[in-house]
Backbone as CSV, one residue per row, in Angstrom:
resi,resn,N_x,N_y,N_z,CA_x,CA_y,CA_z,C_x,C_y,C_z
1,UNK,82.761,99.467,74.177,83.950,99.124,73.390,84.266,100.285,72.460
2,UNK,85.593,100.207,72.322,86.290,101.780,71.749,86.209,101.571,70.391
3,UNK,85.795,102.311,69.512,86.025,102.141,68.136,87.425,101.664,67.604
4,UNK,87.998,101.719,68.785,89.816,101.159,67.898,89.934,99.562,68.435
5,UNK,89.393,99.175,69.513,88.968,98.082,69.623,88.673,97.299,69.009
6,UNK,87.972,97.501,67.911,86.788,96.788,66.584,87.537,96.049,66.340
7,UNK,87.477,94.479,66.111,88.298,93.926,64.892,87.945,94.169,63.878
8,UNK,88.354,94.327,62.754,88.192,94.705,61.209,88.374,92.982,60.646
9,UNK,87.488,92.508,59.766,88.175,91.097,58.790,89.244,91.543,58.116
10,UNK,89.920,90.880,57.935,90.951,90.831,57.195,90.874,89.946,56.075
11,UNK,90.944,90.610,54.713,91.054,89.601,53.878,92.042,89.671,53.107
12,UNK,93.028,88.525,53.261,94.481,88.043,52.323,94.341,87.354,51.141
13,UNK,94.808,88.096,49.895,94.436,87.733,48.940,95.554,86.111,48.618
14,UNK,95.230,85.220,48.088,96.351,83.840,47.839,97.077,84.054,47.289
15,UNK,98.544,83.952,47.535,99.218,84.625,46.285,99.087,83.542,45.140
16,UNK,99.851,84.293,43.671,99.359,83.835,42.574,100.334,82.670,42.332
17,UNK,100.396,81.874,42.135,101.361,80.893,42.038,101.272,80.567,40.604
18,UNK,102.934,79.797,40.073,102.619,79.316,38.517,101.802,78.797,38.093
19,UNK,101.359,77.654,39.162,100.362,76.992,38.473,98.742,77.427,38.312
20,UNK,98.766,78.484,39.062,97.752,79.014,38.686,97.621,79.981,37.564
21,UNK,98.745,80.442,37.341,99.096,81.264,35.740,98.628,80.198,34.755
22,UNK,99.561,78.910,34.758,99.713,78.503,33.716,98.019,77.501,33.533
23,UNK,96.752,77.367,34.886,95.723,77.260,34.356,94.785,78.436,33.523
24,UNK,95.424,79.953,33.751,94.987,80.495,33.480,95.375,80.663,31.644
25,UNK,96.603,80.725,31.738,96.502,80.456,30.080,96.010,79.326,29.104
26,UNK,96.249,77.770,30.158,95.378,77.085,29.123,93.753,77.279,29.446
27,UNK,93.130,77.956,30.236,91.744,78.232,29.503,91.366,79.456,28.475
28,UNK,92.598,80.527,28.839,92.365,81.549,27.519,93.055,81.062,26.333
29,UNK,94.088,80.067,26.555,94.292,79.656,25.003,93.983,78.156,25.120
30,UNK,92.691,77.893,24.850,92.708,76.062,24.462,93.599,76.227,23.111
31,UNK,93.860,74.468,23.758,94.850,73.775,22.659,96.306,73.870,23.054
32,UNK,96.823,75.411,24.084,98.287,75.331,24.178,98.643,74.355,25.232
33,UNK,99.827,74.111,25.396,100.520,73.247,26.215,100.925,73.952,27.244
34,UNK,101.079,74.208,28.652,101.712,74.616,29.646,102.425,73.809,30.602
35,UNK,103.592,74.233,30.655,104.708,73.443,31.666,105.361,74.165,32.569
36,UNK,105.975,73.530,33.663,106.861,74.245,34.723,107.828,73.323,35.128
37,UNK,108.856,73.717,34.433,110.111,73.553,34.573,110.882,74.112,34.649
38,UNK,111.771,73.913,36.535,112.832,74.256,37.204,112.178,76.378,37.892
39,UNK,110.963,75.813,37.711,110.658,77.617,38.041,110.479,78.275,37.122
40,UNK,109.730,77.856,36.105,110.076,79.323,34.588,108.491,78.372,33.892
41,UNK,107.910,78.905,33.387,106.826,78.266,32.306,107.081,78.691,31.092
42,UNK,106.172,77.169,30.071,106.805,76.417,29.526,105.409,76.745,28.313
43,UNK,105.648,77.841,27.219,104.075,77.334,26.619,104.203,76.848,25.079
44,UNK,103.625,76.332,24.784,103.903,75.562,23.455,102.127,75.878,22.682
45,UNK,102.228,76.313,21.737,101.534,76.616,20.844,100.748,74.683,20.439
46,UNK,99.404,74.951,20.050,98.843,73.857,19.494,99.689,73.163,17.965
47,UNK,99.453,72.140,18.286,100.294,71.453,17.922,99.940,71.084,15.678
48,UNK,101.221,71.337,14.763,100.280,71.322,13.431,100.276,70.035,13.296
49,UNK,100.092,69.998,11.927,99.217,68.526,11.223,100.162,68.031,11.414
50,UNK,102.100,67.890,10.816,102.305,67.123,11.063,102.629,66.982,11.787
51,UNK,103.524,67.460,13.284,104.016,67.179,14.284,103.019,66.035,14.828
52,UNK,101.136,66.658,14.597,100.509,65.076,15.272,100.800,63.709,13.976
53,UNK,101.259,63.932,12.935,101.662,63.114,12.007,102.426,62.052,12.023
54,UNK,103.109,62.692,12.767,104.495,62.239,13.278,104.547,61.078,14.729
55,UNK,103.750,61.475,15.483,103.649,61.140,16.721,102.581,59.724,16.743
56,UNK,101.665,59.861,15.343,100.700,58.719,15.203,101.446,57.468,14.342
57,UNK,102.785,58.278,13.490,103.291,57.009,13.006,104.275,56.132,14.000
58,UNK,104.982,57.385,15.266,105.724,56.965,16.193,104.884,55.731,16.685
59,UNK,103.742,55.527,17.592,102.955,55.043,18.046,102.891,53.753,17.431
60,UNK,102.439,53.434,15.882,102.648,52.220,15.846,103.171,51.122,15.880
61,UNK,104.760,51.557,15.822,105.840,50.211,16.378,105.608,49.834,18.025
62,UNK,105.525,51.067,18.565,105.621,50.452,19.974,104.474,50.055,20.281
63,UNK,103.072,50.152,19.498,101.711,49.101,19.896,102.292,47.696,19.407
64,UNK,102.888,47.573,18.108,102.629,46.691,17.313,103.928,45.680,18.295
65,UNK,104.817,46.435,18.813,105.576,45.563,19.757,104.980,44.904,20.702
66,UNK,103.656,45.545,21.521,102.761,44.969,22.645,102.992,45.536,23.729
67,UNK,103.426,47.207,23.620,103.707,48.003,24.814,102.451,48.701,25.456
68,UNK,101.240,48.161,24.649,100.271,48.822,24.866,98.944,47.795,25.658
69,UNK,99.622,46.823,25.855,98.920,46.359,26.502,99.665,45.021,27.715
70,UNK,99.003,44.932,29.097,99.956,43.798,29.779,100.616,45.193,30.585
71,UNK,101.764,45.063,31.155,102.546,45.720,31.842,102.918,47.245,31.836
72,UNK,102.678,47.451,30.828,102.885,48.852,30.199,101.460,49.074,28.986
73,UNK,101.778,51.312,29.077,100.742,51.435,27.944,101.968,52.455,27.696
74,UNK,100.863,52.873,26.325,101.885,53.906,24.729,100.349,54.850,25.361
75,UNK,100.976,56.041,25.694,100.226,57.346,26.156,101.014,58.562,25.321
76,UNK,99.924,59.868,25.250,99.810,60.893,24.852,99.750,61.866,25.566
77,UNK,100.449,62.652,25.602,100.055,64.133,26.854,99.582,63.876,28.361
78,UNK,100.485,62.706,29.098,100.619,62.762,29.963,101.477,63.510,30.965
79,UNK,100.777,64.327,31.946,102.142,65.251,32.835,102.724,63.912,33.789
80,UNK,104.490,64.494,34.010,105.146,63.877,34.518,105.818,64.849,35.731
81,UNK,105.453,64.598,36.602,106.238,65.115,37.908,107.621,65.205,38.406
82,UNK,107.822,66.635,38.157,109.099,66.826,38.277,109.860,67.362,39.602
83,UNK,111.140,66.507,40.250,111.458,66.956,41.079,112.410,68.156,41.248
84,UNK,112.589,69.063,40.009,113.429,70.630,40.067,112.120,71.688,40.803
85,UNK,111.280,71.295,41.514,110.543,72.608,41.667,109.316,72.294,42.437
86,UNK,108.701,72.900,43.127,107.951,72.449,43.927,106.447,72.487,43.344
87,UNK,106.086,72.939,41.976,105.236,72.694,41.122,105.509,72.648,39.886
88,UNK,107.088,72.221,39.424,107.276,71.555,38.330,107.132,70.517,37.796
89,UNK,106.112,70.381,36.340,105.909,69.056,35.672,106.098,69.090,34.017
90,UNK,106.049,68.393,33.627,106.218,68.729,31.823,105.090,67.535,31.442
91,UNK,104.900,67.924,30.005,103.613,66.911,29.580,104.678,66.430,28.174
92,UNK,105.086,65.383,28.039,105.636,64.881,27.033,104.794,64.279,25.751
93,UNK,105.103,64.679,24.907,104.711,64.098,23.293,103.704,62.493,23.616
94,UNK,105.000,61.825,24.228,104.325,60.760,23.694,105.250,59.888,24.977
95,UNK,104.496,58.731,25.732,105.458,58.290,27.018,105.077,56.544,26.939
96,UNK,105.947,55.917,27.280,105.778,54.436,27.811,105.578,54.221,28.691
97,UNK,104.960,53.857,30.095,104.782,54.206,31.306,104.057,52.549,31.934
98,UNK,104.477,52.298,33.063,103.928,51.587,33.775,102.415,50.916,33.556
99,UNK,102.042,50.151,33.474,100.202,49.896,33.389,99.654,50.245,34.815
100,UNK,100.315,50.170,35.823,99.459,50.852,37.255,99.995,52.304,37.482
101,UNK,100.454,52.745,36.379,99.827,54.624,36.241,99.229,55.210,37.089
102,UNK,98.116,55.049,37.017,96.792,55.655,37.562,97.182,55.544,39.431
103,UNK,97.804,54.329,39.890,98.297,54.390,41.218,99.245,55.003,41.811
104,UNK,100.132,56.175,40.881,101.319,57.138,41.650,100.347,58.248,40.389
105,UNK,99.497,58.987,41.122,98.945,60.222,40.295,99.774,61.152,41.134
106,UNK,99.902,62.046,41.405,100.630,63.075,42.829,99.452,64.038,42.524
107,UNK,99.462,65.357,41.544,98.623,66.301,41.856,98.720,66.708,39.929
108,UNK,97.739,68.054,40.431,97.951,68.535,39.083,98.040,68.038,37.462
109,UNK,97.389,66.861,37.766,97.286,65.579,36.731,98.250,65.479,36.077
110,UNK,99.166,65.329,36.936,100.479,64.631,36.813,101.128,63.735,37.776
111,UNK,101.744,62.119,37.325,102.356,61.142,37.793,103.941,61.014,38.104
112,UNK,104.080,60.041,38.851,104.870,59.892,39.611,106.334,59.647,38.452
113,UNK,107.583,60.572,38.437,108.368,59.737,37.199,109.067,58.681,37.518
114,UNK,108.753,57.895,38.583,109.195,56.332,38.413,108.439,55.175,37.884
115,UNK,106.693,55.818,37.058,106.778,54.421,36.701,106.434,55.338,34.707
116,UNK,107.764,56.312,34.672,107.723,56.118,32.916,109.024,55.606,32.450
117,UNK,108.895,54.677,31.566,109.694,54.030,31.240,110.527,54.818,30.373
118,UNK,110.113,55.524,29.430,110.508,56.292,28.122,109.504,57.802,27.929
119,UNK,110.461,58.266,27.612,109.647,60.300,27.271,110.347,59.980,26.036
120,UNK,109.354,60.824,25.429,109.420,61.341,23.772,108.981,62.648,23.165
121,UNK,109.586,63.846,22.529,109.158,65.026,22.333,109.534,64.935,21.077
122,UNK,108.375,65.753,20.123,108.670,65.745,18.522,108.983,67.701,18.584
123,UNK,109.894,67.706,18.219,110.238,69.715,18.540,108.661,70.316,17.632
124,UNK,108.754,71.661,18.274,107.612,72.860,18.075,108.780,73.689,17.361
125,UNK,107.885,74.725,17.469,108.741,75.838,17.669,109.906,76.553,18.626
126,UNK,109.644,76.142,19.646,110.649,75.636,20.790,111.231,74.606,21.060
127,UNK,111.964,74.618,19.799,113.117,72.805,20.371,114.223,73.195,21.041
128,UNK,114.954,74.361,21.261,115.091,74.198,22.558,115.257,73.834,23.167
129,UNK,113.805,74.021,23.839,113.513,73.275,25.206,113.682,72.066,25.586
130,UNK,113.187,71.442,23.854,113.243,69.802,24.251,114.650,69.348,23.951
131,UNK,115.589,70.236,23.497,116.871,69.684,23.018,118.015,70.135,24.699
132,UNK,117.290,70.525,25.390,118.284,71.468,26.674,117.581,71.486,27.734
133,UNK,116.346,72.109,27.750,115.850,72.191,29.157,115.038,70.898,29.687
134,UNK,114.338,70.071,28.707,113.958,68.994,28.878,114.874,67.634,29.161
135,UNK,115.967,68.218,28.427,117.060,67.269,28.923,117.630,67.129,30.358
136,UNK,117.686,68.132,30.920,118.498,68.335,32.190,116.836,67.741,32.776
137,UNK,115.778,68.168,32.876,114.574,67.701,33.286,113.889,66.402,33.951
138,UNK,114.254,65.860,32.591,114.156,64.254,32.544,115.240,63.905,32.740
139,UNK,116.134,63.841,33.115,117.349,63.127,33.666,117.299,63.308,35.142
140,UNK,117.148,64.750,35.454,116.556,64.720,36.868,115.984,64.012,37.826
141,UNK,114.734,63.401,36.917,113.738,62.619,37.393,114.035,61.352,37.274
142,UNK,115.213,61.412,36.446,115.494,59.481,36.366,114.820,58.870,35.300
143,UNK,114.095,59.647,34.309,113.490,58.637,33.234,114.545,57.764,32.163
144,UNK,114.419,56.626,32.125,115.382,56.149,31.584,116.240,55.874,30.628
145,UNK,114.894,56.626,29.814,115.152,56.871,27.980,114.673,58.214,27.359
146,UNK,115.065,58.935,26.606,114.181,60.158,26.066,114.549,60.256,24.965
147,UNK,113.389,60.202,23.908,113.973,60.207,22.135,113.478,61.736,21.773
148,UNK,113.802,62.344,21.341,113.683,63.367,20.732,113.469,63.615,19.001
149,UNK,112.389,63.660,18.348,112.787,63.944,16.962,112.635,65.262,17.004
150,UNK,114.025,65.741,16.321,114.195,67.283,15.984,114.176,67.444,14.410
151,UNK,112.833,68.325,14.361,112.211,68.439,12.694,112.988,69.787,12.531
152,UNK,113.697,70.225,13.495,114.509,71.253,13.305,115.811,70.931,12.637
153,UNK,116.232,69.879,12.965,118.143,69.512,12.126,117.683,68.251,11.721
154,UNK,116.157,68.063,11.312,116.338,66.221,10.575,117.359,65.445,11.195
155,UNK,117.138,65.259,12.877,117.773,63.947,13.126,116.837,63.910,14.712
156,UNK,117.155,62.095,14.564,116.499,61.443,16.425,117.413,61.122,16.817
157,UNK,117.243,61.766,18.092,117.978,61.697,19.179,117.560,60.761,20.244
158,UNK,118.406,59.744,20.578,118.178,59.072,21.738,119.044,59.136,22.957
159,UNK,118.640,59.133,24.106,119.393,59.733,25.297,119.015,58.381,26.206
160,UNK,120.079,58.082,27.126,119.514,57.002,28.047,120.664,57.065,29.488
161,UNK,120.812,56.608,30.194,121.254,56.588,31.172,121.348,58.421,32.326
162,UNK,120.305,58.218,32.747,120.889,59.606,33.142,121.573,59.676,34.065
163,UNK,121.924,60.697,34.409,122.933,60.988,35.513,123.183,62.424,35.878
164,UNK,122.673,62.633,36.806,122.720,64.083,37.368,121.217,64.823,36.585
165,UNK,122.201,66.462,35.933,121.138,66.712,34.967,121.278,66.365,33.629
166,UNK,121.702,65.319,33.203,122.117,65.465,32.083,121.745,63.203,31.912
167,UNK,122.288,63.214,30.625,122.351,61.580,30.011,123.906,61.096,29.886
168,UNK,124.176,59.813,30.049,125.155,59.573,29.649,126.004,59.040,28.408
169,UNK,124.751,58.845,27.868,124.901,58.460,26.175,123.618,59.165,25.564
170,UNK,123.968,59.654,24.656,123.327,60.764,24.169,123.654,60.504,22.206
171,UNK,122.422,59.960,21.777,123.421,59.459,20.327,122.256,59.877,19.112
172,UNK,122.673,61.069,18.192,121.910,61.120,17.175,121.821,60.191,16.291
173,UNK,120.818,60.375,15.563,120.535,59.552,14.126,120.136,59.915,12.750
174,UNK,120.420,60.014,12.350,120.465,60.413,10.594,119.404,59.382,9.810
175,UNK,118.795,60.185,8.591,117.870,60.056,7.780,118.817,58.742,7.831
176,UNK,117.730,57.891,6.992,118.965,56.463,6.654,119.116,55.251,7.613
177,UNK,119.169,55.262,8.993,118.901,54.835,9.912,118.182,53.939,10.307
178,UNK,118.141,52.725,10.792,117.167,52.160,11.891,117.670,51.875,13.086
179,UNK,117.096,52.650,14.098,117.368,52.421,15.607,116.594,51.698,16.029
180,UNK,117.397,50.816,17.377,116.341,50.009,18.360,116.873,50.215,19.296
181,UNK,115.566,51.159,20.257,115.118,51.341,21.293,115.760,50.123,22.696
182,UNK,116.416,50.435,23.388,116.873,49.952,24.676,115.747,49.252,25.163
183,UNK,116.513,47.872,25.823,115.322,46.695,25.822,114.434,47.456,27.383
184,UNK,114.880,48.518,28.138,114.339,48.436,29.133,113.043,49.162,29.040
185,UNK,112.328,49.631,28.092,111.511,49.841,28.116,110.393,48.833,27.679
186,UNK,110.300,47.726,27.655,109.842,46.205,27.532,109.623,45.484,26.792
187,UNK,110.030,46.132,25.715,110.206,45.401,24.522,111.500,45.797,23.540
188,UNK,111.484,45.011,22.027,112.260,45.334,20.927,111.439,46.566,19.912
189,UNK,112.061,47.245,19.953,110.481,49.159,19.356,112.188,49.421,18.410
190,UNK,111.833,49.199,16.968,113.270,49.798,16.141,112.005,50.871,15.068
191,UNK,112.787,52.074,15.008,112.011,53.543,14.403,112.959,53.720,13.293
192,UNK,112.049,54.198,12.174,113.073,54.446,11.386,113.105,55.915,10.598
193,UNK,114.405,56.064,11.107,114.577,57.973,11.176,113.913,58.300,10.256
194,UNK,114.044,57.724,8.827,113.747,58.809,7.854,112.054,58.803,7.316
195,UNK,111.799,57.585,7.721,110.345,57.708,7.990,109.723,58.781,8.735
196,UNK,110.163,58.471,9.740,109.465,59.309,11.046,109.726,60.831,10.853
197,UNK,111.085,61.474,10.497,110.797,63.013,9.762,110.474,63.070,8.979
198,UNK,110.393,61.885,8.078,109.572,62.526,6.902,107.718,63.085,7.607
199,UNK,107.584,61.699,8.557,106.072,61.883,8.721,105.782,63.767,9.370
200,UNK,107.115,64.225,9.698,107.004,65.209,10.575,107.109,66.302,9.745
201,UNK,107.404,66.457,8.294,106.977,67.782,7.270,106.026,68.365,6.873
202,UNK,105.810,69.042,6.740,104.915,69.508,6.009,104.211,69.027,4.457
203,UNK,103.574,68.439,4.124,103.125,67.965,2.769,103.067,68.863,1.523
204,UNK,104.018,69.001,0.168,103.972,69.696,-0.547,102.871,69.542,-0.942
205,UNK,102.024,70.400,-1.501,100.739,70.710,-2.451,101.153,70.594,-3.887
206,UNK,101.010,69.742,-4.720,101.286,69.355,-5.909,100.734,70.686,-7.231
């Protein structure tokens, strides 16, 4: 046999895909958030005192309603599977979701978005995202409600009906306020704006 004969191995390296970027940054940065949405990643810095401030006072109306137990649970940093991209998902603040969850997982420890009832994002430093790109996002997917508190312009935003990429009622709220939450997420859940940014400031030091 001729030396040109030889097969040689061949070795093809995998190409790098987002989601393998974006495991690679959350193990060099624990604590950040990584997302992929519509093809582009998504990183969000660890989260401060109050933004989780904020999100623990959110939480108690909708336990104290009984969303947290029976048919539905009140979850934290769950990914939601998005259909703009063929490894797009986002991990929302804070979600209402189905109680058989755990039975539409898809991949990438992220679920199916037909059984979340409600998405919720408290803005970072990138609100943004959650005021625009998360919008077109979750409407995409059909989630049926998405509240937004923006600690950026002191107001909540509630969005519901989607349609296309976008919501069809789309209605801020001002300090002053008490909203209640659309019955379809399974209960009566009323938040009250100026509570809830307040919980989302920063605490003066006396």
């Amino acid at each position: 046999m001729s030396a040109a004969s030889v097969e040689q191995p061949f070795h093809q390296e995998e190409p790098v895909t987002l989601t393998t970027i974006a495991d690679e940054i959350m193990e060099r940065h624990p604590g950040y958030r990584v997302e992929i949405i519509a093809g582009h990643l998504l990183v969000t810095p660890s989260s401060d005192a109050p933004h989780a401030r904020a999100l623990t006072k959110l939480m108690r109306p909708f336990i104290a309603a009984g969303l947290d137990d029976g048919e539905t649970e009140v979850l934290q940093n769950v990914g939601l599977w998005l259909p703009t991209g063929a490894e797009d998902y986002a991990i929302p603040d804070l979600v209402v979701v189905d109680a058989d969850i755990d039975d539409h997982f898809v991949e990438n420890n992220a679920y199916d978005p037909a059984c979340f009832r409600l998405v919720l994002e408290v803005t970072s430093g990138n609100w943004k995202d959650d005021l625009k790109t998360k919008v077109a996002a979750y409407a995409d997917a059909k989630v049926p409600v998405y509240v937004i508190v923006d600690r950026k312009h002191q107001r909540l935003h509630v969005l519901t009906d989607p349609a296309g990429n976008g919501y069809e009622n789309h209605r801020p709220h001002a300090p002053g306020e008490i909203v209640t939450l659309p019955d379809s997420i399974g209960a009566k859940v009323t938040l009250d704006v100026a509570e809830i940014l307040k919980a989302g400031q920063a605490k003066k030091v006396a």
